[in-house]
N, C-alpha and C positions, 0 to 999 in steps of 0.2 A: 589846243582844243581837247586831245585827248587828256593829259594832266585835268581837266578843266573837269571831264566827265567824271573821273578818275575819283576825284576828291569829293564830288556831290554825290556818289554812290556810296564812297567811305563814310561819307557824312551821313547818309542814311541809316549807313548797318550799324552805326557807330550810336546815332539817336534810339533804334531802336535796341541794343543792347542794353543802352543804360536804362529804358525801358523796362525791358526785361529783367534785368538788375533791382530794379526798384521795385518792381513786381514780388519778385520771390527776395527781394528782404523784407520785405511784408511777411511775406507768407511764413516762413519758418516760425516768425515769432507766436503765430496764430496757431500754425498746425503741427508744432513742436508738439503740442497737449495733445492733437489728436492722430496725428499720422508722422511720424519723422521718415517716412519714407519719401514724401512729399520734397522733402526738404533736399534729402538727396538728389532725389530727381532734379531737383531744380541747377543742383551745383551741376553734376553732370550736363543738362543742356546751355547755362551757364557758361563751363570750360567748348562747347563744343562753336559756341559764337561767337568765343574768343577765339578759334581758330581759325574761324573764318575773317574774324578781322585781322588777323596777323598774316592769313594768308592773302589777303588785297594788300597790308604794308610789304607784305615782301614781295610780291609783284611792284608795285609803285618802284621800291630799292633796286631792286632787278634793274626797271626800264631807265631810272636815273644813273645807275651802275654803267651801263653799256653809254650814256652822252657826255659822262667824266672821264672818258679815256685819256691819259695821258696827266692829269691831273691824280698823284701819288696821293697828296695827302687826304684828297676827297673821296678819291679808289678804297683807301684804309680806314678811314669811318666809317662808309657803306657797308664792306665787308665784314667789319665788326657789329653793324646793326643787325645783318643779316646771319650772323653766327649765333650772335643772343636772340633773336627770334626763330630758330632752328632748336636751340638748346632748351627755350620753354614748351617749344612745340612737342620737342622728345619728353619731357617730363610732366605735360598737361595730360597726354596721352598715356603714360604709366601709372598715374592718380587717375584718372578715368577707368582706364581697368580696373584698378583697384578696386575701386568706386561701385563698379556695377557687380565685379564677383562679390561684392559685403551684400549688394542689393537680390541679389539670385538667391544667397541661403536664407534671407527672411522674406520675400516677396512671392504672395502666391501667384500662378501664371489663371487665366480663368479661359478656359477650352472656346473655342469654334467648334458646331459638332454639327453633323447633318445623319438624321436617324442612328445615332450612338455612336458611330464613327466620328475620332476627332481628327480635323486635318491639321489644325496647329494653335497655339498658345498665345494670349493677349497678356503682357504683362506691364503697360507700359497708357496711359490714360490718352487724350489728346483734345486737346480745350477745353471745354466744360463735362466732358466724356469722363469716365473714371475708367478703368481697367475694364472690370465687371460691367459696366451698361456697355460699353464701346464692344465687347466682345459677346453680350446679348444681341445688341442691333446689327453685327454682324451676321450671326446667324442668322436672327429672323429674313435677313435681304437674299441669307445664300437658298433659307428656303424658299422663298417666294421664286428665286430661280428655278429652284428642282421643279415646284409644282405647277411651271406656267407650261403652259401644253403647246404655245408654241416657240420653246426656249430653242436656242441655238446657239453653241459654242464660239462661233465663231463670232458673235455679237462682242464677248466681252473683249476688253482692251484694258491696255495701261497708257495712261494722261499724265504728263509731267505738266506740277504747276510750281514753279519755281525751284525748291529743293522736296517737296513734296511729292508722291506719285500716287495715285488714284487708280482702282480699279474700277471700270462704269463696266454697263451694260446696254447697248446699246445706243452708246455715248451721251448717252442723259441721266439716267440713274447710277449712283456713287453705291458701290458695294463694299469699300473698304478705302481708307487713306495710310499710306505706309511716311511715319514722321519719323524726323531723326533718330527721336529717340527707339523709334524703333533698330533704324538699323546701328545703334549703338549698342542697345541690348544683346541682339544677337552676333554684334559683330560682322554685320554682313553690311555693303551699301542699301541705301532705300531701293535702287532701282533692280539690284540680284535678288530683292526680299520679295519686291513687286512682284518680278516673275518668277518665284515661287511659289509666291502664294497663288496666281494665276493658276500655275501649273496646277497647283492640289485641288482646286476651286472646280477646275475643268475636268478631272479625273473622279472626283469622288462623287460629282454628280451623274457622269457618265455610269461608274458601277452603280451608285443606287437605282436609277432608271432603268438601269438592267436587271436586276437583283428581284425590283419591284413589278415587273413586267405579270402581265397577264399570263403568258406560258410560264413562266416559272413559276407562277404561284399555283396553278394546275398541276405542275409536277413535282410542286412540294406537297400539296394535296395526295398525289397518290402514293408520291414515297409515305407518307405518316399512314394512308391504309397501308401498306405493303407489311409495314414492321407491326402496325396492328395485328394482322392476320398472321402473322409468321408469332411474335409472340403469344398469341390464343394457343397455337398450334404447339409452342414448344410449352405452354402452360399445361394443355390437355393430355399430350404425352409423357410430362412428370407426373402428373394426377395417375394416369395407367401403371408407371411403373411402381410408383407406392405404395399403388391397392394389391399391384401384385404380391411386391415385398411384404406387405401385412397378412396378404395370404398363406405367406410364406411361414410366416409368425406361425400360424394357426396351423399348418398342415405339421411342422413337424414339433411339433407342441410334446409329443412323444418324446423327442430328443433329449429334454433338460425336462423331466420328469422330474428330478431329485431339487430342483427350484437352482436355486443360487448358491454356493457356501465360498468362504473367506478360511479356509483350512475347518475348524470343526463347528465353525459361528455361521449358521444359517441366514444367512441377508433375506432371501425372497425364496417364499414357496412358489412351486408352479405357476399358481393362477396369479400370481402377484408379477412373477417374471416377465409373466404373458401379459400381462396388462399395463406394466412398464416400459417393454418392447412395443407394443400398437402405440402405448401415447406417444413414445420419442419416436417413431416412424410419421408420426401426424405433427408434431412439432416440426421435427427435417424439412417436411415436404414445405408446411408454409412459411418456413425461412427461406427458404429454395427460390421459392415462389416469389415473395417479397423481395429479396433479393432480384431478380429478374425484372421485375418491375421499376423497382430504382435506376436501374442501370439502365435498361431503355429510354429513362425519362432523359437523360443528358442526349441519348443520340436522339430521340425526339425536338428536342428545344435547340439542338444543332444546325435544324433543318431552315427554321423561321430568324431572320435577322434580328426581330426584334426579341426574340428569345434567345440568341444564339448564348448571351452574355452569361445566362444562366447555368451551359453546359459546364465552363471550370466549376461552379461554385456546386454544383451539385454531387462531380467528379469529388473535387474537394473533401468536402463532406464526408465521404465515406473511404477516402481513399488516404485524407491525414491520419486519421486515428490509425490507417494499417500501415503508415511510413513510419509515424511515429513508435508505432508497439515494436514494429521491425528493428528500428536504428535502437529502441532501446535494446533489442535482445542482442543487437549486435554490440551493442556497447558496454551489456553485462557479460560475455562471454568469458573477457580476463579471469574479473572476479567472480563466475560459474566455478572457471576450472580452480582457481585458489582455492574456493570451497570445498570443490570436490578431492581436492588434494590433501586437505586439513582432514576432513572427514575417514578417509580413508587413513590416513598418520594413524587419528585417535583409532579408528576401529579395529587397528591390530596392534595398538596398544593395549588397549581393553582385553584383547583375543589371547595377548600374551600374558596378562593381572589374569586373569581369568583361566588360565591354564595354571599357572602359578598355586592360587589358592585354592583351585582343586586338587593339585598334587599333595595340599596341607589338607586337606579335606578327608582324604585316603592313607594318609598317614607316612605316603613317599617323601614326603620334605617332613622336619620335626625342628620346631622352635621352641627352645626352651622358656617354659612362661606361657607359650600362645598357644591355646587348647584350638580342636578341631573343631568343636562348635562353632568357633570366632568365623572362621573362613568367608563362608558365602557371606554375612553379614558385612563383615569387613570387606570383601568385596564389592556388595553393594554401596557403600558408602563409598570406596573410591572409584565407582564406576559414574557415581553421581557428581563427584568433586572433579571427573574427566570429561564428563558431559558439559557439565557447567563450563568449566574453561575451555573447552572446544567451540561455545554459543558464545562468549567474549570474545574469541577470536575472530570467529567468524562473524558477530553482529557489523563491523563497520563495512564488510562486503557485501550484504544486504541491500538488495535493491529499496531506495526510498529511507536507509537507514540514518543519513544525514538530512533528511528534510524536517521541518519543524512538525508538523503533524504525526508520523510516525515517533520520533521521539517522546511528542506530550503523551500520545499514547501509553506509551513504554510508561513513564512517568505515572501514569494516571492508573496501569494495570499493579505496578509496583506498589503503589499507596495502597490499592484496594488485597492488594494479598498479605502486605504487612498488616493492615486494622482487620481483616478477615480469617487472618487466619494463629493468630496470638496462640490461642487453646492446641491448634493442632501440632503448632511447633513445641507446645510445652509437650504433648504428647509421644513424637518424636524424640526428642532429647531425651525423655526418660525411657522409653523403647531401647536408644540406645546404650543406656544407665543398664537397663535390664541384660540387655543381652552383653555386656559384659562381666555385669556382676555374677551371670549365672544362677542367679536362687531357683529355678525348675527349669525344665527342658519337656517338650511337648510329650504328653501319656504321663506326667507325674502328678500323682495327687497331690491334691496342695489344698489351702484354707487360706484365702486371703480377706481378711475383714472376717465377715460372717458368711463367704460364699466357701462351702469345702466341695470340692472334685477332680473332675481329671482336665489336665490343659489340652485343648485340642490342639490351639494355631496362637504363637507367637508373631505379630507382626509390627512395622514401626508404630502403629497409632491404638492399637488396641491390642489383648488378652483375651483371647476366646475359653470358659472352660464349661465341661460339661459333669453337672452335676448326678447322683447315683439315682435322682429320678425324671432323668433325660430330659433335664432341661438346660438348655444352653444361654449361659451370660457372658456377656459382653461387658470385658473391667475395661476403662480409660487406662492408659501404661502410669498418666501422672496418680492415678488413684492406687495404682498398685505400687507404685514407686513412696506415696506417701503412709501407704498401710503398712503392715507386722505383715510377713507371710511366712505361714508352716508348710513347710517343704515335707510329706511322708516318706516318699519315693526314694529319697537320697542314698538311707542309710542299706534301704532291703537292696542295693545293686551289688554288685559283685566287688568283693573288698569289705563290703557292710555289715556288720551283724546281725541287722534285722531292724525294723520298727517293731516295740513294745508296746502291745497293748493289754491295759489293765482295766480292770472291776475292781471294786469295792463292798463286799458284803459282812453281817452281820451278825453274832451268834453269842449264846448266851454261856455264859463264866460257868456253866456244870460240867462244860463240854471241852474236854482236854485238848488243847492246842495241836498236841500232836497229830491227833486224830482230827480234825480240821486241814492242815498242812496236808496229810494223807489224800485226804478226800477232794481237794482243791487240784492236788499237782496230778491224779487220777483222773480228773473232769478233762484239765488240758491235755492228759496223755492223747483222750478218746477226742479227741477236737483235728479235725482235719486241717492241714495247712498251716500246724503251731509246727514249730522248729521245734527237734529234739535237742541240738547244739544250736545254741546256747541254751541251759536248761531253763524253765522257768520258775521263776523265785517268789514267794509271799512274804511279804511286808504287813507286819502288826502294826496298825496308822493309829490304833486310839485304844484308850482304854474307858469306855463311856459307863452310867449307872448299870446301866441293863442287857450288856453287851460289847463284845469287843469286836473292833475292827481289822477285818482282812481284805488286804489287796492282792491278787494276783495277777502274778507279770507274767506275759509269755512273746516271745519272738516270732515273727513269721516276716515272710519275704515279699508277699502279696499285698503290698498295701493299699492296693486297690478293691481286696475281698473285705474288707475290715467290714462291714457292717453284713458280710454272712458270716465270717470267722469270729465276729461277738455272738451273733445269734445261735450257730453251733456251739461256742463255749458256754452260755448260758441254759441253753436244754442240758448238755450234757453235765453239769455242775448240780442241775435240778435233778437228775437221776441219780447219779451218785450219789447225795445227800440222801433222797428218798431210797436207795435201794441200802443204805447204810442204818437207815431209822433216823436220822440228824435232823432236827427240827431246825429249819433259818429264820432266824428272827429279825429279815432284812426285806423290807424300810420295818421303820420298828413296828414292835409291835408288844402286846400287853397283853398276859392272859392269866386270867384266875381258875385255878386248876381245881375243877369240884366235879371230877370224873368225865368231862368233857374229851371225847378222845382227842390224841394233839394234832397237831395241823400240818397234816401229812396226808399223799393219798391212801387208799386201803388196797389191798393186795388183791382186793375182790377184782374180778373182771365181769 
């Protein structure tokens, strides 16, 4: 009889398996296109009813096992049927694992939740239910609990309906069904799932009920005035003490009379100081302020459950950007100190170039070939080529120096100084053409092109000079690099003979050379600022119809005076002729002698 029952039950689980079998070979084929999770599931409950049906054959083997006693050969088929259904049972159950850990990394879980709190996760469908509605209608049932006025814990219960378990309420309404597949997912039996989820079920509506109570909501009411009032309070005493501190401003205003200065660069007069200082004491204060306000709002929305969610995100907020700035500065620190390490290398590198080329400067070091002028120049130029490779070094320790946006940067500044700046390097290059070649040094009068004066300022990009009637130009170095320059200055320094300067004048063939030559080297004797050594010499340049030509050369050392020390030689060359009677026939000139007296002044005064 019992075998009898035995076999009509097998025969059930057995019909409906293959049921289920045929079911979900259906279904993969269908919902391969739209769900293969589906599919899964299916094998998973699939393997779980075929343990069930192995576990009725090996009960059945069991109870045959113990009425073959004594009968060996029957003993040892039994035992080996029951070893092979032990051996599938172990490895059904390690592909079931498998099974469901491949289903947990792509399967989303879809919450139970009562007033934002969740008590636990639906990931698993159950007859026509999908995950997402079955874990909808859950809630919807747990609220309909919370808000029945006359709910009572002690209502709900767990209902076993075959291998199923049921949560009711008041044993007629179902709140939930706990199905294999659930306690396969979790790993846990249906009936330990049951009464957990009872337990969360009963707890979470207990605290909301609480939570939501008329006296607490009275006392979250007053906590939010409390922090109102207290923040007004700590708002109104920042306002006092800022108006103080501005007052402050204003009383000793006295103080920084002299404004602002940066060593001799004036940044802010007084009243600019003053009025720098009030605005950033009015900015402070409603940062301050603002600030205080933010920060209240998280302990505010702390208070209310349905805001509570709020307070991380608001904390958040303000509180990432200062983690973040933080870990960064703790994370440049290394490459801080590299830099500052690097920095200092060069800076007393330089300190030492720079002691160096001043000792050539002063004339304590002497390099053969390398004149003193060179020094600072040349100094600047390797103080620039020590700058520069100190920025190469140090650009890869540069915060942000490896990210793509700084780089294009870089990239995009580089372009714009190469196409921008072509003229100035050509200006530069020749700057330093100049200053090695040496053709003037600043206070030497010079003539470059058509511009003649004194150089004021030699620098890489331009030629400052100033002309005898105070006007100041400004040569390009390439313009002065491409023009002739006459250097005066050179020759009148010490070692020099002097710069020579000459006239040209004209006088008629009655008048003996001699006596010309007399009267010329007399004019420059009386001429202030002619050098007596080297004498000054006359040049006979022409011998023309109406007159022959005299040049006189004379030396002087001032070649800065040239245009007084010609204006002196030429009054004084005009009185000696006229005090001698010597008529000059200079620019020409033509005269028909018919008693006309000649062209000289008269002795009358």
């Amino acid at each position: 009889m019992f075998n009898r029952n035995l076999k009509a039950t097998l025969l059930c689980v057995v019909i409906s398996f293959l049921n289920t079998v045929t079911l979900f070979a259906q279904n993969p084929s269908e919902s391969s296109k739209k769900d293969s999770l589906v599919a899964t599931e299916a094998l998973i409950v699939k393997d779980h009813q075929q343990q069930q049906i192995d576990s009725l054959v090996k009960i059945q083997l069991e109870k045959e096992l113990k009425t073959v006693v004594g009968d060996k050969k029957k003993t040892l088929e039994l035992e080996k049927q029951l070893r092979e259904i032990a051996s599938k049972d172990s490895i059904r159950k390690i592909e079931q694992v498998k099974k469901i850990q491949a289903l947990k990394k792509v399967t989303k879980g879809f919450p139970v939740v009562l007033k934002l709190d969740t008590l636990f996760y639906i990931y698993t469908g159950i007859g026509s239910f999908n995950a997402q509605e079955r874990a909808g209608s859950i809630t919807k049932r747990i609220e309909n609990l919370y808000e029945d006025p006359f709910y009572s814990a002690d209502s709900l219960a767990i209902n076993q309906n075959e291998e199923t378990y049921e949560l009711t309420y008041k044993k007629t309404n179902i709140i939930l069904s706990v199905a294999n597949t659930d306690g396969l997912w979790l790993n846990k039996t249906n009936e330990a799932l049951a009464k957990e989820y009872l337990g969360k079920i009963k707890e979470i509506i207990a605290k909301e009920r609480k939570e939501y109570s008329l006296i607490n909501w009275l006392k979250r009411i007053g906590l939010v005035l409390l922090i109102i009032i207290f923040l007004w309070l700590v708002i109104y005493g920042i306002n006092r003490l800022f108006r103080r501190s501005a007052g402050l401003v204003s009383k000793y205003r006295s103080k920084y009379v002299n404004g602002l200065k940066l060593g001799t660069i004036k940044l802010f007069t007084p009243q600019h100081l003053e009025k720098v200082l009030l605005q950033l004491n009015n900015v402070v204060r409603i940062i301050v302020i603002i600030l205080l306000v933010y920060l209240s709002l998280p302990l505010l929305f702390s208070i209310f459950p349905e805001t509570e969610q709020w307070t991380g995100t608001l904390l958040q907020w303000i509180l990432s950007p200062l983690s973040k700035g933080f870990n960064a500065i703790v994370n440049y620190l290394p490459d801080l100190v590299t830099v500052i390490v690097i920095y200092y290398i060069f800076k007393y590198v330089i300190r030492a170039v720079k002691y160096y080329f001043n000792e050539i400067r002063r004339g304590h070091i002497v390099i053969n070939g390398f004149h003193k002028d060179w020094a600072i120049p040349t100094f600047n130029i390797l103080r620039i080529l020590l700058y520069a490779f100190m920025l190469v070094i140090v650009f890869p320790y540069l915060p942000g120096s490896k990210s793509a946006a700084f780089q294009g940067v870089s990239v995009f500044l580089g372009i714009l100084i190469s196409l921008g700046s072509s003229s100035a390097i050509t200006n530069i290059v020749a700057g330093l053409v100049i200053t090695y070649m040496r053709p003037f040094k600043v206070g030497d009068r010079v003539k470059i092109g058509d511009v003649v004066g004194d150089v004021l300022e030699k620098t890489m990009l331009v030629t400052r000079i100033k002309t005898i009637k105070n006007e100041d130009i400004t040569v390009p170095n390439s313009t002065v690099l491409s023009s002739s320059t006459i250097n005066y200055s050179t020759n009148t320094k010490e070692g020099g003979e002097g710069l020579i300067l000459n006239y040209t004048m004209t006088l008629g063939y009655d008048i003996p050379w001699t006596t010309i030559h007399k009267l010329m080297l007399e004019a420059a004797d009386r001429t202030e600022d002619v050098l007596k050594e080297p004498k000054p010499f006359i040049l006979q340049t022409g011998l023309d119809d109406f007159y022959v030509s005299y040049q006189l050369n004379t030396y002087i050392k001032e070649a800065n005076k040239q245009a007084v020390i010609y204006s002196n030689l030429y009054r004084n060359t005009l009185d000696v002729f006229n005090d001698a009677g010597v008529e000059i026939l200079s620019p020409h000139y033509r005269a028909v002698r018919d008693g006309n007296p000649p062209a000289m002044p008269s002795n009358e005064n």
